[in-house]
C-alpha positions as CSV (number, residue, x, y, z in Angstrom):
1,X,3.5,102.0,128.9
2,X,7.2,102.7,128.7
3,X,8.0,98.9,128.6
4,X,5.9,98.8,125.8
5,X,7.2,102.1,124.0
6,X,11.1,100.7,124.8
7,X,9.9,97.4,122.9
8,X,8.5,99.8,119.9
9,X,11.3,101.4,119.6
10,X,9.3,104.6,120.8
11,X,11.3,107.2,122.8
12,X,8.9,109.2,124.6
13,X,9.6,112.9,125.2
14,X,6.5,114.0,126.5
15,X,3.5,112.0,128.5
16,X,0.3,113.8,128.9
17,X,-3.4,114.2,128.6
18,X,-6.4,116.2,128.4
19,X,-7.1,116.3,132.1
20,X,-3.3,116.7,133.0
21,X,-2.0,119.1,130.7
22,X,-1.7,122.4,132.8
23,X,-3.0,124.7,129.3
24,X,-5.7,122.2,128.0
25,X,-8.5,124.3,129.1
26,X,-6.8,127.5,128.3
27,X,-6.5,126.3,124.7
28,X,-10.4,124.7,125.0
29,X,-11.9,127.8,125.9
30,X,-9.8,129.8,123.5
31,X,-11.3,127.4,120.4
32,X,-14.6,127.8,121.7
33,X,-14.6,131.5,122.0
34,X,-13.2,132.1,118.8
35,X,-15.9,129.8,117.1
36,X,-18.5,131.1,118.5
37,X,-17.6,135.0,117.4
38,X,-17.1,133.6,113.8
39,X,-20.6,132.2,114.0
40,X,-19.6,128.2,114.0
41,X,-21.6,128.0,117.3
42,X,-24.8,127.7,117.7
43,X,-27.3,127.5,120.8
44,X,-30.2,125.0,120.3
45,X,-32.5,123.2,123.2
46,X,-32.4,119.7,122.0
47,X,-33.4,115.6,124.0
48,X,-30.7,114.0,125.7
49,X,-30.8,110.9,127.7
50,X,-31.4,110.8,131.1
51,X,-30.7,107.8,133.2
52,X,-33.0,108.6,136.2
53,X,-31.3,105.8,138.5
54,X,-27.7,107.4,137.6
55,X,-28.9,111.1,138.3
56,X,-27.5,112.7,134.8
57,X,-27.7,112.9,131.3
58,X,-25.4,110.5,129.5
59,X,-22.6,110.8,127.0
60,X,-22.5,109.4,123.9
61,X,-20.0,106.4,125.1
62,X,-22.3,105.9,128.3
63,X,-25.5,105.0,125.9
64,X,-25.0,101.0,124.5
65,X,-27.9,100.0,121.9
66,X,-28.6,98.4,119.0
67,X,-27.2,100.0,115.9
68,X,-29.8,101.6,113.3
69,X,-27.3,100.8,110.6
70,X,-25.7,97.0,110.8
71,X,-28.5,95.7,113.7
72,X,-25.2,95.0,115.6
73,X,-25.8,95.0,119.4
74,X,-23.7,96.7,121.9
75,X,-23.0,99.8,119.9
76,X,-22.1,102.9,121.5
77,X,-24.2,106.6,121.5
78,X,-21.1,107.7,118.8
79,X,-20.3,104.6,116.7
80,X,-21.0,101.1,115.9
81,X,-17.9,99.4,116.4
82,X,-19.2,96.6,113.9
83,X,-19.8,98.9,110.9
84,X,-18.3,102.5,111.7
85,X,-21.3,104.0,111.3
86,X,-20.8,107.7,113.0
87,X,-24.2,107.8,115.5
88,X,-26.3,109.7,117.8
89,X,-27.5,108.0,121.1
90,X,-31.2,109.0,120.0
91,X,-30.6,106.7,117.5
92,X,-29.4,104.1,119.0
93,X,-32.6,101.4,119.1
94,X,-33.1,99.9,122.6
95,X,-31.0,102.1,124.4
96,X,-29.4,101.3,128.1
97,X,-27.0,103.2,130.2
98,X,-23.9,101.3,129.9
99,X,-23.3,102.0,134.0
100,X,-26.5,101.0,135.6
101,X,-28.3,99.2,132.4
102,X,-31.7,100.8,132.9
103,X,-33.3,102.4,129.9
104,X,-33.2,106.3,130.3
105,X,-35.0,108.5,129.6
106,X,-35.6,111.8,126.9
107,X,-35.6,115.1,128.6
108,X,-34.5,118.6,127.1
109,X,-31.2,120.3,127.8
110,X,-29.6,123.2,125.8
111,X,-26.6,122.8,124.2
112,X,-23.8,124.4,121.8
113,X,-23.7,123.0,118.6
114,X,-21.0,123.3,116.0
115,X,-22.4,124.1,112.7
116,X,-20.8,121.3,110.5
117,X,-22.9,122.0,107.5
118,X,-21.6,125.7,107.2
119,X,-18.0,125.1,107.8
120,X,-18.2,122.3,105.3
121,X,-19.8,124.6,102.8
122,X,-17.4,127.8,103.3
123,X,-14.3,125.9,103.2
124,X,-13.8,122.0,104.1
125,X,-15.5,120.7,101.6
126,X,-13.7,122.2,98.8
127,X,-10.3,121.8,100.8
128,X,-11.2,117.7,100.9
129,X,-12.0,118.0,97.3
130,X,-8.3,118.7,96.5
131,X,-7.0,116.0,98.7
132,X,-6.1,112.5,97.6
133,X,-6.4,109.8,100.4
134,X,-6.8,106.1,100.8
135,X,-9.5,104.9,98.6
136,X,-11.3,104.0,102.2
137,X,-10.7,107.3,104.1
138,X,-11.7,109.2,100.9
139,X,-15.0,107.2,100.3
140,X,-15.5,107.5,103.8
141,X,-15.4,110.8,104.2
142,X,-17.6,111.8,100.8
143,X,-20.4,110.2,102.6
144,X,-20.1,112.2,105.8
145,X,-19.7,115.3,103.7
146,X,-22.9,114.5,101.8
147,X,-25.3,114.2,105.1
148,X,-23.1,116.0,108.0
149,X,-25.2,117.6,110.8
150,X,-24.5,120.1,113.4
151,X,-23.0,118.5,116.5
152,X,-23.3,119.1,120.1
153,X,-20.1,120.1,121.7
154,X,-21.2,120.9,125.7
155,X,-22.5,118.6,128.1
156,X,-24.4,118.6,131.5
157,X,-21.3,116.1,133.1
158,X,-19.3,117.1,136.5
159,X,-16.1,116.1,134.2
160,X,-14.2,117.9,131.3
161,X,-13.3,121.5,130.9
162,X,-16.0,123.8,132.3
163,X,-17.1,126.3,130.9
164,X,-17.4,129.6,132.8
165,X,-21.4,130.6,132.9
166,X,-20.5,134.2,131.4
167,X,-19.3,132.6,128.0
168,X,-22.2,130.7,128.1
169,X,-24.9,133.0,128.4
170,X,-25.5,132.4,132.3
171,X,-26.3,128.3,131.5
172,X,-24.1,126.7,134.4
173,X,-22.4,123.2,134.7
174,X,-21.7,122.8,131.1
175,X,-18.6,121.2,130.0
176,X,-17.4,120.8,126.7
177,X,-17.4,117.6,125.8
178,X,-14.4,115.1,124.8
179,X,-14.7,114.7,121.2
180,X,-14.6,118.4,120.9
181,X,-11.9,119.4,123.5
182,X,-9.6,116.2,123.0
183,X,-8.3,116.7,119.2
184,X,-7.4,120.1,120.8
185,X,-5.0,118.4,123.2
186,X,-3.1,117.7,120.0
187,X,-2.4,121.3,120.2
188,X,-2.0,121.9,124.1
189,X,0.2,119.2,124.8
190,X,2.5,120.3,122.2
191,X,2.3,123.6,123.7
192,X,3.1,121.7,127.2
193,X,6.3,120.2,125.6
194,X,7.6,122.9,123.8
195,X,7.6,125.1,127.2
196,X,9.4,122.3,129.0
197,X,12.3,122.7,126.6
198,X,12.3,126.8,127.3
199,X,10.6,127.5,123.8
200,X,6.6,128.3,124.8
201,X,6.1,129.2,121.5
202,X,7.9,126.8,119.4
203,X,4.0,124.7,119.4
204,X,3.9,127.5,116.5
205,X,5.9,125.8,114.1
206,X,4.2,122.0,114.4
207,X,0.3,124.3,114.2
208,X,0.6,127.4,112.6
209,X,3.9,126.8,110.4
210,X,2.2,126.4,106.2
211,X,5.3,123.9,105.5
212,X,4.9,122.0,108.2
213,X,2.7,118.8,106.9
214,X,0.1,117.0,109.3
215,X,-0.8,113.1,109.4
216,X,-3.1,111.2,111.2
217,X,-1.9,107.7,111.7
218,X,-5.8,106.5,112.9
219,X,-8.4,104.1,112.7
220,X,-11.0,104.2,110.8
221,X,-13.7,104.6,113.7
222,X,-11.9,108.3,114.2
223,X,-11.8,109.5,110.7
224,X,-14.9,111.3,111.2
225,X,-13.3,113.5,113.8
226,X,-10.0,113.7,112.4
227,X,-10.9,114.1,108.6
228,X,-14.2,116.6,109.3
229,X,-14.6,117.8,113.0
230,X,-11.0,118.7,114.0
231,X,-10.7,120.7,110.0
232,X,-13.9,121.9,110.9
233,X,-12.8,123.5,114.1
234,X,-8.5,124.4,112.6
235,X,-10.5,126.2,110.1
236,X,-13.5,128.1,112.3
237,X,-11.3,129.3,114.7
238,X,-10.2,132.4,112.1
239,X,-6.5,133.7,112.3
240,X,-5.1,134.9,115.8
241,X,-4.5,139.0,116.7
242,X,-1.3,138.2,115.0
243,X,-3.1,136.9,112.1
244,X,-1.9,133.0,112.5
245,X,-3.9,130.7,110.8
246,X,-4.1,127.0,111.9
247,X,-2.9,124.5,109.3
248,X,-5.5,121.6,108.2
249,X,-4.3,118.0,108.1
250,X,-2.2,117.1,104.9
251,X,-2.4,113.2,105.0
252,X,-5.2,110.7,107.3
253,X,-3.9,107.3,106.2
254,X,-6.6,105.4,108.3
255,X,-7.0,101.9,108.5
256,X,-9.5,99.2,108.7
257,X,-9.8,97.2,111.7
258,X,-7.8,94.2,112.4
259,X,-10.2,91.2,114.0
260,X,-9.2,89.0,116.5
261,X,-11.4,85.9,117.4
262,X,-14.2,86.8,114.8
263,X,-14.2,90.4,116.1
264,X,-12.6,94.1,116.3
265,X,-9.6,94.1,118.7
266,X,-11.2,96.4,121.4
267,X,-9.1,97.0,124.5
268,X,-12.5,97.1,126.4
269,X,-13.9,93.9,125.5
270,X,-11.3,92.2,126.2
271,X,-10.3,91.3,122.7
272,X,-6.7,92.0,122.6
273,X,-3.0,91.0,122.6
274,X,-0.9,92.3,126.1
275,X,1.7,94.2,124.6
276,X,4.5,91.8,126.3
277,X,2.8,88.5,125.0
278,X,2.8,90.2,121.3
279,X,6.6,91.0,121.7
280,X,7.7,87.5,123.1
């Protein structure tokens, strides 16, 4: 990682991560309590897969299927890396868990969802509205903001931030889960960085500062999330009991996928350039 950084001509300050960061769950928690006494949160019993041979309900990225959208194989319980499409693992068709390959199972869980349809209509879809994007990103997002759904944001998984059974109404070994708690490391790990440099609050200036401007330099498989979940959630949270307001992302110049071999470069099939061979 740092060879590859040096060959960028990246300097790295700060090296973290969601499971590392000593105030990621502090800063988890804190979003999920605040959304849920502003009402963004609410608690439904919904079907999950089960994989029976595994012994637990499966995330989205555990579930491989056929895509409902594109017919493409091998797309994942979130997205169809062929087509973008944002999914749900009950929709995948032909479902397998991507550790054991058995098909699992439905069975009912209860969950937290985040209500995506009344965030977009009380604020983030008139904020979008007054944004101007890539012609990609913008149509993208239009299209979301036209059919969006309330999301899941716990899981029944031994990994993630846990969340304590009193802020759950007594429900135990519920986690939130990654696509929720990970833009929010955004946010703690700046907070980590800041403190190393003796300023703990100077992550103020970079969040909560209106001039400061915010850009997403993604691809286009993560503009869902970075365009209409992480808003979503900046926005829900409400100001702080100093009255500090989150700011919303100012530019998401997201890009389409470069192919390699007939295909999407994907790190986890194998479809890639090693950083050194690129550079030589």
């Amino acid at each position: 990682m740092e060879e590859t950084c040096s060959a960028c001509g990246i300097e790295v300050e700060s090296f973290s991560g969601t499971s590392t960061c000593p105030r990621h769950a502090e800063f988890s928690l804190d979003f999920f309590t605040r959304l849920r006494e502003g009402g963004y949160l609410e608690k439904q019993t919904t079907e999950q897969l089960y994989c029976s041979r595994c012994e637990q309900f499966l995330a989205d990225r555990y579930v491989l299927g056929t895509c409902p959208e594109c017919d493409a194989e091998n797309a994942r319980g979130d997205e169809c890396p062929a087509c973008g499409s944002w999914l749900e693992p009950l929709k995948l068709v032909s479902p397998t868990c991507r550790v054991c390959g058995d098909a699992p199972a439905r069975r009912e869980t209860t969950h937290f969802f985040l209500d995506l349809p009344k965030l977009r209509d009380e604020a983030i879809g008139a904020w979008f509205e007054n944004k101007e994007w890539k012609p990609n990103v913008d149509a993208y997002v239009k299209k979301l903001l036209e059919d969006v759904h309330s999301r899941p944001i716990t899981r029944d998984m031994k990994w993630g931030v846990q969340l304590p059974p009193e802020l759950v109404d007594g429900e135990e070994g519920k986690v939130l889960y990654v696509w929720f708690d990970a833009p929010i490391g955004y946010v703690s790990m700046s907070a980590e960085h800041f403190a190393a440099q003796g300023d703990p609050d100077g992550w103020r200036r970079w969040w909560q500062d209106p001039e400061t401007r915010l850009v997403h330099f993604i691809g286009k498989d993560n503009i869902p999330f970075h365009a209409l979940v992480f808003p979503s959630m900046l926005h829900g949270v409400g100001k702080d009991s100093e009255g500090r307001r989150f700011i919303l992302p100012w530019q998401i110049p997201a890009n389409e996928f470069y192919n390699l071999e007939g295909g999407k470069f994907s790190t986890s099939e194998g479809r890639t350039i090693p950083p050194r061979e690129f550079f030589e």
